[in-house]
N, C-alpha and C positions, 0 to 999 in steps of 0.2 A: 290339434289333430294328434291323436295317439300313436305308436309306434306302429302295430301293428298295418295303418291309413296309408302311414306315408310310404310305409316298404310296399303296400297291394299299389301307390299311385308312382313312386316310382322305378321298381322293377317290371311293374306287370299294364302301368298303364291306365288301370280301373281308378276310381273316385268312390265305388260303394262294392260292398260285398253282396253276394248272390244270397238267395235263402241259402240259411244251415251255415252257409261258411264260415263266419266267422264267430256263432257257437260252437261251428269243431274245432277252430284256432285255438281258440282261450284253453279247450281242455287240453290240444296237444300242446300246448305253448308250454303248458302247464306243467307236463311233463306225465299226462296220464296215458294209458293203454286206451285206443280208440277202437271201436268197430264200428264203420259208419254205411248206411244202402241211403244211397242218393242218386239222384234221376242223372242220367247219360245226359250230358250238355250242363250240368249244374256247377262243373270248376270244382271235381272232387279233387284232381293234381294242386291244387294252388293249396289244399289243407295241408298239404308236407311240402310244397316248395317252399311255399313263405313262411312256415317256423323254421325249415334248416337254415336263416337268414340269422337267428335270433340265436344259435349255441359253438360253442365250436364243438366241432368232431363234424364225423359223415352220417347222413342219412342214407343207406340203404335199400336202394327201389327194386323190389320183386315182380319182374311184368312177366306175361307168359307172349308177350308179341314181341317180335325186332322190330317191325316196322314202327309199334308203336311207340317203343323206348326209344328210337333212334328219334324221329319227330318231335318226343319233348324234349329231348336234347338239345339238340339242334334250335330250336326254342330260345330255350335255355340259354344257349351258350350266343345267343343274338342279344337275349336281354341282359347281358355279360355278367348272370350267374355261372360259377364254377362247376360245369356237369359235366359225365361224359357214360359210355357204358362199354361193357365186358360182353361179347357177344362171335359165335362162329360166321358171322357175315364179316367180322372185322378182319385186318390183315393181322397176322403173327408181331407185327412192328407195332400197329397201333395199337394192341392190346398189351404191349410189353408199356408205350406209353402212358396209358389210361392208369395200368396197377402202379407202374413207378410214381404217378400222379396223384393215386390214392395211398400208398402207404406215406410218403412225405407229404402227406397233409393238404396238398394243394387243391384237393376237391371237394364240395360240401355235399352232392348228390351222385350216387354213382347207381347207374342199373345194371340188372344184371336177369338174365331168365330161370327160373325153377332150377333146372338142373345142374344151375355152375353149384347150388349147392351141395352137390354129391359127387364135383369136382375134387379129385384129392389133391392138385395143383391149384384151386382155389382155396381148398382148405388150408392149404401149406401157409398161405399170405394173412390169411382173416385176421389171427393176430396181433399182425402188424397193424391193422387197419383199428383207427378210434371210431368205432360202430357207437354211434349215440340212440340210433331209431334205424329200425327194419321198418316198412312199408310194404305190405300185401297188396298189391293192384290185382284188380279183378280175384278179389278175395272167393268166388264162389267156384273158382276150380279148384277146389277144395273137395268140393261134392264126389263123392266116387257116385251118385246118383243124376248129375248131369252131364250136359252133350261135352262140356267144356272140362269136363276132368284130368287134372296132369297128374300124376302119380306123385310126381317129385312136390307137391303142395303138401304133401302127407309129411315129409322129412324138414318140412320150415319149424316144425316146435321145435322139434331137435337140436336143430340148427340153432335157435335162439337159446335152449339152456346151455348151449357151448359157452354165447358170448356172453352169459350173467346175467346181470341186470341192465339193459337195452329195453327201448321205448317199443312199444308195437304199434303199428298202424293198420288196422283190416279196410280198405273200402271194395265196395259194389253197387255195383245196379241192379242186380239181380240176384234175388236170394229170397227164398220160400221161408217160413219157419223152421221147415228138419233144416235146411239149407244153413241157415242162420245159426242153429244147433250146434252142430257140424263143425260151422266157421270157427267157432266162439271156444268148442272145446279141442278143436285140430291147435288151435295158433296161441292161444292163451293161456297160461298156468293158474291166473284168476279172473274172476269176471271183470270184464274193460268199462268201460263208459260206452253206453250202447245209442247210436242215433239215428233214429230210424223215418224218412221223409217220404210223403206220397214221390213213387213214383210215378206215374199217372202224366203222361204228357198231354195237353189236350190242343196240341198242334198235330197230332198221327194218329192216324184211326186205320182200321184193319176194314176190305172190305171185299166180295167174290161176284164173279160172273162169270155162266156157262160161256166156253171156247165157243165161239162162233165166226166164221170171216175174221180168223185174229188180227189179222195186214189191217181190214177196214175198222177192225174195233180201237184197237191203235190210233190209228190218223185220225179218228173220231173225241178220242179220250184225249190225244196231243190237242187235236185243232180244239177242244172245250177251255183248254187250261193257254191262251190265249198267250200272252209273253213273259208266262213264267218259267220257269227250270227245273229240270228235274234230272231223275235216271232212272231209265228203261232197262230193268234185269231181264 
């Protein structure tokens, strides 16, 4: 069993790799610039969890959610990988901890949201910090053309000719062609390794019907789908 097996069976639990995954390992292992559109539910997290396993320094996680960087964390730090993140949901204490933690080396993933980069208290420390790979999650708020646009995605090139030469990670699930565009020439200085998977779920399907008696269409459409689960928006 190769290195890369035994770290996916025992940090994370798995015995095989999802599609894509672990042809995005080998090029990020690698040490190459990624830009990858993979389907929501495909384990695009585990393509920079499990190389930051394989270098020293810190990996970098660019999320635009607390909710969500808090959750892999948390994760994270059950499967007793060294994570944590920098975020205004945190206390003044715990984020004095987290950076103490990151500049002495103690942590191999640290997130953080779009805008700590235009922190100049976060500036202050980057320095400090042995940044091996920045990681773009949810690479397509990058778009000044969609719903999901953060302005501060615009300032990540930036950000990365500060730290030199640092690995890039772009992923998404969502990304058109301009979109892709966009992505490619916002975060890149050259062109990355590009990998691109049907997204195409063909477990969710989109589908409409005129409001009529909504109460009885409801208890109609629930009592159909018999003891399964769901959520009613």
């Amino acid at each position: 069993m190769d290195r890369k097996k035994k770290l996916l069976k025992k940090f994370f639990g798995y015995d095989f790799f999802r599609e894509g995954q672990e042809e995005v390992l080998n090029a990020v292992i690698k040490g190459k610039n990624i830009f990858a559109v993979m389907p929501t539910g495909s384990g695009k997290s585990l393509c920079f969890q499990l190389p930051a396993l394989y270098h020293d320094g810190l990996t970098l996680v660019i999320s635009p959610l607390i909710a969500l960087m808090r959750d892999q964390v948390k994760s994270l730090q059950k499967l007793g990988l060294k994570a944590a993140c920098l975020n205004s949901a945190n206390s003044e204490k715990d984020n004095q901890t987290v950076t103490s933690d990151a500049t002495s080396g103690k942590l191999k993933l640290l997130y953080i949201a779009p805008e700590k980069i235009t922190s100049s208290k976060f500036l202050s420390i980057v320095e400090q910090l042995s940044i091996k790979t920045i990681v773009v999650d949810e690479a397509h708020c990058v778009s000044k053309w969609g719903h999901d646009f953060r302005p501060a995605y615009l300032r990540i090139g930036n950000f990365r000719e500060r730290l030199g030469n640092v690995q890039v990670i772009a992923l998404t699930a969502t990304a058109s062609e301009k979109t892709r565009n966009e992505i490619i020439f916002s975060l890149f200085d050259t062109k990355p390794d590009i990998f691109i998977y049907d997204i195409n779920r063909p477990n969710i399907r989109l589908t409409c019907a005129l409001k009529h008696k909504p109460r009885l269409q409801l208890f109609n459409f629930i009592r159909s789908h018999g003891e399964a689960s769901g959520i009613v928006y």
